[in-house]
C-alpha positions in Angstrom: 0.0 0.0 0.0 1.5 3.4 -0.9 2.6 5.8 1.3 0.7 8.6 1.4 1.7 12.4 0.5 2.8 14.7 3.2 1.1 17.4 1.3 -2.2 15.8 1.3 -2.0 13.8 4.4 -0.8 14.8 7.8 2.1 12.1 8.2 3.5 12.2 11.8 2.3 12.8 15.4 1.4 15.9 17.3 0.2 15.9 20.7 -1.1 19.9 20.9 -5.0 19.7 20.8 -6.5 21.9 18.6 -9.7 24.0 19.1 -11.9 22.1 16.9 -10.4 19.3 18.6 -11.9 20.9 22.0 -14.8 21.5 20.2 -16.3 17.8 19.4 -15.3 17.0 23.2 -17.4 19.8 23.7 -20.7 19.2 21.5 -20.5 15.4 22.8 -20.5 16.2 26.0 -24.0 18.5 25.0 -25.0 15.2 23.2 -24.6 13.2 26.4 -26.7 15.3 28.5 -29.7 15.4 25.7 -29.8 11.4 25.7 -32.6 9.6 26.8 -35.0 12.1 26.9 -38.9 11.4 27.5 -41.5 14.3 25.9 -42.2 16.8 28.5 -45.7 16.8 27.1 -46.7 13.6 28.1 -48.7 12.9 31.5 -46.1 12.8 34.3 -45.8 10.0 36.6 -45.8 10.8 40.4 -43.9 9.1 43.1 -44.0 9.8 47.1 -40.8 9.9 48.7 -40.5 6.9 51.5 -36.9 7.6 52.5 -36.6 10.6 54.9 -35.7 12.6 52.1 -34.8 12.8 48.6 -31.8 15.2 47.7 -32.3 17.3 44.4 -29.1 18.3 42.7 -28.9 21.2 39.8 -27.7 19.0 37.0 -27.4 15.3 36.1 -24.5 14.0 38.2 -22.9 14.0 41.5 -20.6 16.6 41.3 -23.4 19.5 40.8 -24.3 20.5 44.2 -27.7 19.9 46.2 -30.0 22.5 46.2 -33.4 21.2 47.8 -34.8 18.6 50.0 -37.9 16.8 49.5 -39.0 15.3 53.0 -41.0 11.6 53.7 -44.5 11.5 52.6 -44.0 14.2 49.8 -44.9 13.6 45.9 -42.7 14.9 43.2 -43.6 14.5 39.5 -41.1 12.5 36.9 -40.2 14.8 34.0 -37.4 13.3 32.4 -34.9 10.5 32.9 -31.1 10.7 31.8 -29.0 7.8 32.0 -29.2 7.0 36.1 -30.5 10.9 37.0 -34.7 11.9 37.0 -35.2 15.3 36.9 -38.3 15.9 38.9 -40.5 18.3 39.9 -42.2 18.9 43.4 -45.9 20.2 43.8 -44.7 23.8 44.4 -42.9 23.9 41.1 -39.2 23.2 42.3 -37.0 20.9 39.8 -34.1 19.1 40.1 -32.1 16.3 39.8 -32.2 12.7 41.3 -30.1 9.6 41.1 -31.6 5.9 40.6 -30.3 5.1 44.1 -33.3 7.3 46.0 -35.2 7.0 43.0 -35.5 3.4 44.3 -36.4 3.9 47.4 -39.6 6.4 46.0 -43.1 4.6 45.9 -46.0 4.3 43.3 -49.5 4.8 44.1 -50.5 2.1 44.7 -47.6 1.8 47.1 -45.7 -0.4 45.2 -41.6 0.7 44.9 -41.0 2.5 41.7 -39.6 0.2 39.3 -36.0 2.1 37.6 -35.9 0.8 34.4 -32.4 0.1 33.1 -30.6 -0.6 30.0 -30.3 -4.4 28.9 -29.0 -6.5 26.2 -32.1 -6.2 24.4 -31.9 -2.4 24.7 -28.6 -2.3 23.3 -29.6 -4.4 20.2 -32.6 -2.3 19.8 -31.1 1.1 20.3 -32.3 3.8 17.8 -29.6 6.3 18.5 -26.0 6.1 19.4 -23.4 8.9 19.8 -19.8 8.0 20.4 -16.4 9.7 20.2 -13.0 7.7 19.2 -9.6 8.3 19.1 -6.7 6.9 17.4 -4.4 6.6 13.8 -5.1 8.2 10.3 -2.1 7.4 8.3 0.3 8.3 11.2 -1.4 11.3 12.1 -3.8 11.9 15.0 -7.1 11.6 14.6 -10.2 12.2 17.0 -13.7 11.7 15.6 -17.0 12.6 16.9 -20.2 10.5 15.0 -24.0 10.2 15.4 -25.9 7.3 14.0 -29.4 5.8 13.3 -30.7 2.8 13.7 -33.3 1.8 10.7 -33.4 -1.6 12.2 -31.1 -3.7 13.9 -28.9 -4.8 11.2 -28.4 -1.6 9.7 -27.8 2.1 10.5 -26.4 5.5 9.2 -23.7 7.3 10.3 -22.3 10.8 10.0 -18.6 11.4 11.2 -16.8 14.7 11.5 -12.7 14.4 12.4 -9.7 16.2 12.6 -6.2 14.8 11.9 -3.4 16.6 13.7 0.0 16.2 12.5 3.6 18.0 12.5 3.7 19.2 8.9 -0.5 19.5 8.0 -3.7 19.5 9.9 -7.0 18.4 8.6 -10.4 17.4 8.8 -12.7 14.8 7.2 -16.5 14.4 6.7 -18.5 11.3 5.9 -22.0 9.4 6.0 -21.5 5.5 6.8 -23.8 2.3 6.0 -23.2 -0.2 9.0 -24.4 -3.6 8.9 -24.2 -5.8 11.5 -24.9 -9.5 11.1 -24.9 -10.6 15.0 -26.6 -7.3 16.5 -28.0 -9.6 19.7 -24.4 -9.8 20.6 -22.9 -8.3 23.5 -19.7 -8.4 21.1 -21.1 -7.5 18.0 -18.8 -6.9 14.6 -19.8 -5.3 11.7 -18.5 -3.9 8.5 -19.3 -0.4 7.5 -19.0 1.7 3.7 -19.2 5.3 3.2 -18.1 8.6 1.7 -17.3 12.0 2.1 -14.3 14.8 1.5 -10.9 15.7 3.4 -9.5 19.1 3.9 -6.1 19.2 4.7 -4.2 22.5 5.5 -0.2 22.3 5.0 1.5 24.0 7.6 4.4 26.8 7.3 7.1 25.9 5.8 10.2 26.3 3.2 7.7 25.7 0.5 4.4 27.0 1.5 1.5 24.3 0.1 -2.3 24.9 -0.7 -5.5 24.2 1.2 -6.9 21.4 -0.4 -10.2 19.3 -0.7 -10.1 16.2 -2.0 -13.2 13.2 -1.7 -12.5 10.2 0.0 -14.3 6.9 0.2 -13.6 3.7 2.2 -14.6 0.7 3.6 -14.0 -1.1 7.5 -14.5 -3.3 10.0 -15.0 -3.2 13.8 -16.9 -4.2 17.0 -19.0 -3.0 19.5 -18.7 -4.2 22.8 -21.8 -3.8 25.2 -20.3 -2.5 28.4 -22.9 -1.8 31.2 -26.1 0.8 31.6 -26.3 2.5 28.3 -22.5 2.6 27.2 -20.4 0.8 24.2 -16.9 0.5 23.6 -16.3 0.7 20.1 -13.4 -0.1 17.9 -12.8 -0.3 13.9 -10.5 0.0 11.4 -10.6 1.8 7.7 -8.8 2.0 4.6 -9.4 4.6 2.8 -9.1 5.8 -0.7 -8.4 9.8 -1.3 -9.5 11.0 -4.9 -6.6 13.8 -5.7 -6.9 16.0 -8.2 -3.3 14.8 -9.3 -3.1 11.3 -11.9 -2.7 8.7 -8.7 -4.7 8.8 -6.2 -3.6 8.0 -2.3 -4.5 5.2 0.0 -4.7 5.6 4.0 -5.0 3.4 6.6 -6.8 4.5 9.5 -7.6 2.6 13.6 -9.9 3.6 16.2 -10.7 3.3 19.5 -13.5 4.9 21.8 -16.9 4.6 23.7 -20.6 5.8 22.8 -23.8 6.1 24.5 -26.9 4.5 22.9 -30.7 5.6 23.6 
């Protein structure tokens, strides 16, 4: 397999994070928070708190701090649910966040202990979306990728991919849309083989000989797994070879590894 062009394709290491770089950490991050998201709209279930009290944080996780305190006996409403965290909503209007620990300990109705629903095999194979970020090698260059897919049933989905390749003498990014098929998607280790498209921008830094921007298309095809970890979370890993379309008479191979972990819903 070729080696490919330094002017075209970042060709060594570099460790300095760029902002765009920041910035797909960033939106993922956003992504996370927006999972598993029930309609607002929709009747909300009610609960009365049976432990002496049921701590309400300001965001979805531990480290936000604790703002209110609903005591024994009290009802509070179920707005949403995100990953292990229900954000609720007291009779007087007050919202905020609880974890599936207390949210075990809350009672229906009927008096019956609310029943936390959480992820399973069956969810995993059945998931709609997925968002995952990965890390790894694009022809000897850094690469970090941040992707979205959709399900259209369990053997197939879409992707779309957005990237950036950092390297000593040219930075980059790519852009695709992915067909995945996965012939074993009741797995908990499930492989599957993946074709798509898209382009490549790469930007040659300063040098003697000051290069051009360029923007070539790009196609491959791959191969990977994913691995059903626990709750709602996947470690994913795959490889690509890719084929760049230059504007020159050859055109330039890459191979490119992965490694990284998603969040279905």
């Amino acid at each position: 397999m070729s080696e490919p062009s330094t002017s075209t394709i970042p060709s060594t290491r570099r460790k300095t994070r760029s902002a765009f770089a920041d910035l797909l950490v960033v939106l993922f991050c956003q992504l996370i928070l927006t999972g598993n998201v029930q309609a607002a709209e929709e009747a909300l279930r009610q609960v009365a708190v049976a432990d002496p009290y049921l701590e309400m944080h300001t965001g979805p996780g531990r480290g936000y701090p604790i703002f209110h305190v609903v005591d024994r006996g009290e009802n509070v409403s179920i707005v949403v649910q995100r990953t292990d965290w229900y954000l609720v909503r007291t009779d007087r209007g007050t919202e905020g966040w609880v974890n599936r620990d207390q949210m075990e300990l809350t009672l229906n109705p009927d008096g019956e202990t609310f029943n936390v629903q959480r992820a399973t095999i069956e969810d995993f194979t059945n998931a709609k979306w997925e968002i995952g970020v990965l890390a790894g090698d694009f022809g000897g260059a850094n690469i970090v990728s941040l992707y979205g897919s959709y399900s259209l049933n369990p053997y197939v989905s879409v992707e779309a991919w957005g990237s950036q390749i950092l390297g000593n003498f040219s930075n980059g990014w790519t852009g695709s849309v992915n067909v995945v098929h996965e012939a074993f998607p009741e797995w908990r280790v499930s492989p599957f083989f993946t074709l798509g498209a898209g382009v490549i921008h790469t930007e040659p830094k300063s040098t003697i000989v000051q290069g051009e921007d360029r923007t070539d298309q790009i196609g491959h095809v791959g191969a990977g797994f994913r691995v059903y970890t626990a709750r709602r979370f996947v470690v994913r890993a795959e490889y690509k070879s890719y084929v760049v379309f230059t504007s020159r008479d050859d055109n330039e191979e890459v191979e490119e590894w992965k490694v990284g972990f998603a969040f279905f819903f």
